[in-house]
MIDRENZA-333472 format. One record per residue (C-alpha): residue in one letter; x negated, y, z. Coordinates in steps of 0.001 Angstrom, whole numbers, padded with zeros to 6 digits, always signed. Example, Ala and Ser with C-alpha at 12.3 -4.5 7.8 and 13.67 -1.06 7.14 Angstrom:
2
A-012300-004500+007800;S-013670-001060+007140;
END
This chain:
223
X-097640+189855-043533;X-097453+192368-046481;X-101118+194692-046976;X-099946+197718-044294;X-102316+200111-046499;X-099746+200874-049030;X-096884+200525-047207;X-098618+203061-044650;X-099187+205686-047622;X-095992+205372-048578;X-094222+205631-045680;X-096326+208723-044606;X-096188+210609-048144;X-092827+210169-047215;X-091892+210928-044060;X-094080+214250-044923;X-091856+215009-047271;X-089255+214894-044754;X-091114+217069-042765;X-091158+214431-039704;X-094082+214420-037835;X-094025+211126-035902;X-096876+210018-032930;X-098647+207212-034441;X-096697+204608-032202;X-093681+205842-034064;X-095222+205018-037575;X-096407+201558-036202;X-093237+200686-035241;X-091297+201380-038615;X-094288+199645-040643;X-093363+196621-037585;X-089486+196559-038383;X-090391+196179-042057;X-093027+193586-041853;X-090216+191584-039575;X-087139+192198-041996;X-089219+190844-044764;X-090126+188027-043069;X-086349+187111-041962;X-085334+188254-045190;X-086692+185313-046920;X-084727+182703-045117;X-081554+184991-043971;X-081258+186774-046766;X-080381+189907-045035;X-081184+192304-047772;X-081238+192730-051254;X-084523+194582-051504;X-087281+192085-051358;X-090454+194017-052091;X-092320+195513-048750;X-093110+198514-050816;X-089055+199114-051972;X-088245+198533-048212;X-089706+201823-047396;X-088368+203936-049796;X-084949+202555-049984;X-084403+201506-046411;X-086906+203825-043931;X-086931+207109-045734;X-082937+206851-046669;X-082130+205788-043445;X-084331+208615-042385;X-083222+211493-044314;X-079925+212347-042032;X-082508+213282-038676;X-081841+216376-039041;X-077927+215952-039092;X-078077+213596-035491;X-076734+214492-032333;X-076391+214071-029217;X-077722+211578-026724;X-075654+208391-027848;X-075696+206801-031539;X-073262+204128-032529;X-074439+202475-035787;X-071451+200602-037174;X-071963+197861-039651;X-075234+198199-038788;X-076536+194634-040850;X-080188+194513-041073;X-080583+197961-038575;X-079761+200149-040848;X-080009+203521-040000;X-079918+202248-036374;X-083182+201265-035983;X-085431+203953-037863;X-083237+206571-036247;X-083924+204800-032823;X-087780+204397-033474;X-088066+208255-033995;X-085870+208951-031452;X-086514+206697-028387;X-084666+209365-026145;X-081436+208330-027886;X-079168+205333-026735;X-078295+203631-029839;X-075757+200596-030004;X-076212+198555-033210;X-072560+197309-034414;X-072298+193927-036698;X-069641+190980-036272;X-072220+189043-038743;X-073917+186767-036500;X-077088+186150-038635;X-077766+189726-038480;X-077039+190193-035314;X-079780+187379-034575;X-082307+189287-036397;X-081019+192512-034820;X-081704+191143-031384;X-084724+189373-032316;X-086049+193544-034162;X-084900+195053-030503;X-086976+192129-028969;X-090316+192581-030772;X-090449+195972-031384;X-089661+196858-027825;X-086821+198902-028422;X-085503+200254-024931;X-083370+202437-025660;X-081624+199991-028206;X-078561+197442-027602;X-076651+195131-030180;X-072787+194627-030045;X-071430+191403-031896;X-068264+192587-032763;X-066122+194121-035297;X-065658+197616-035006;X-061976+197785-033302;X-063168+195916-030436;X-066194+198413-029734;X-065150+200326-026259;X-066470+203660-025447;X-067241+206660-027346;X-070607+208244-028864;X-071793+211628-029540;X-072970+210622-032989;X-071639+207543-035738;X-073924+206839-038196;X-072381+203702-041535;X-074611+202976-044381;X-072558+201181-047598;X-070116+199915-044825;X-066452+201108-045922;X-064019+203864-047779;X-064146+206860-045413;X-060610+205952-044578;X-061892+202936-043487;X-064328+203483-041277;X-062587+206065-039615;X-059578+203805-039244;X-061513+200583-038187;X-063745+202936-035594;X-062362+206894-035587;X-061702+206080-031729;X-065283+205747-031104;X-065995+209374-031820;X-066598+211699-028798;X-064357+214821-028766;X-067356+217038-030285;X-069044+214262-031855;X-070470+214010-035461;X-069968+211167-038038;X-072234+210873-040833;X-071593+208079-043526;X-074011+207421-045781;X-073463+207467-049543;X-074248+207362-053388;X-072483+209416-055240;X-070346+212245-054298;X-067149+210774-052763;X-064362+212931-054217;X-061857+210364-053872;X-062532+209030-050862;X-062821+213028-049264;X-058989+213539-050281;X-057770+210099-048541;X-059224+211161-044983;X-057002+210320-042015;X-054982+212305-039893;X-057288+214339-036998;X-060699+214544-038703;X-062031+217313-041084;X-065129+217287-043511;X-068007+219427-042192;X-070244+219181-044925;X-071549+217037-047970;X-074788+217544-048244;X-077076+215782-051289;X-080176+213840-050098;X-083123+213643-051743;X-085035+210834-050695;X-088886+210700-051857;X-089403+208469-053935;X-086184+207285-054955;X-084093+208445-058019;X-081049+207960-057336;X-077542+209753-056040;X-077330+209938-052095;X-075546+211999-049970;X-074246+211963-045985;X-070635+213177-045479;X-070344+214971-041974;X-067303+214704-040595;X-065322+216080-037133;X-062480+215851-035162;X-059896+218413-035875;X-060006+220683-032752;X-056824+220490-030907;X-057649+222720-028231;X-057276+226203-029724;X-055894+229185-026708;X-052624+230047-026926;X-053499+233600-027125;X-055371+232464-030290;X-052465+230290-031406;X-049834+233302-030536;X-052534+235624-032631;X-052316+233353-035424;X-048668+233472-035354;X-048128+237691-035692;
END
């Protein structure tokens, strides 16, 4: 098990950056999910990021920069691999159901085995590809999973009427924003800055296209 002391001071320098004021169970858990993907990580090589330390910064505190942009009370994280946003979003918000997706069954193993030890409730993993997901969610969360065109034509189904999508990225996708499907629109980009980390990130918020505009509007819009 890595020394928690720096990894602690870290992750709270951090997350007070963030301005995210977690109960100490909260905290315990994250520093929990990293000691255990570290662990796995050596044998199932389930990340590229070896160091504890690096695991904070580049996998907690980027997964947890988008809180603020969550919604709802149903989170669908879709080629989810090693939990990721999934579980940091679920350990901060154990009010939220969260379905972890992944068709890889070695991370799907470790994904059970995370929702197993940390006691995660409020947290279930599908072993599927995204097509063959059923239901809808209020909010879709994909870290470095696809092209937005992609994702949103593997899993645009899965996306509640007045739901949110945020995909995680680098750099700002201009290419990718001009190939967007039929029947969703582009809230917002908005630029993350994650402490401790110099590099490009941003989440892409996307929405349906609202179908459901009054005729008196639509008649309005006509004149």
């Amino acid at each position: 098990m890595a020394d928690r002391d720096p990894l602690r001071q870290r992750l709270c320098a951090g997350l007070a950056a963030l301005q995210l004021d977690l109960p100490e169970a909260a905290i315990a858990r994250l520093l929990a999910y990293v000691d255990l993907l570290a662990r796995w990580n050596a044998t199932y090589n389930l990340s590229a990021v070896r160091d504890p330390l690096e695991m904070i910064t580049r996998h907690l505190l980027d997964s947890l920069t988008i809180v603020p942009y969550v919604r709802g009370g149903t989170l669908a994280d879709l080629g989810s691999g090693a939990g990721l946003p999934g579980i940091p979003l679920a350990i901060v918000a154990p009010q939220q159901q969260v379905t972890l997706v992944d068709s890889n069954g070695k991370k799907t193993r470790f994904l059970r085995a995370a929702v197993r030890e940390l006691g995660l409730a409020n947290v279930r993993v599908a072993e599927r590809r995204v097509e063959a997901v059923e239901g809808t969610f209020d909010c879709i969360t994909a870290r470095a999973f696809a092209s937005l065109a992609d994702m949103l034509g593997w899993g645009g189904s899965l996306l509640a009427p007045e739901g949110v999508w945020l995909a995680l990225k680098g750099r700002f996708p201009q290419d990718e924003l001009a190939a967007l499907p039929a029947g969703f629109h582009v809230d917002a980009v908005v630029p993350l800055d994650v402490p401790g980390l110099d590099a490009e990130r941003h989440v892409v918020v996307i929405k349906r296209v609202r179908t459901d505009v009054p005729d008196d509007q639509g008649l309005a819009a006509q004149t």
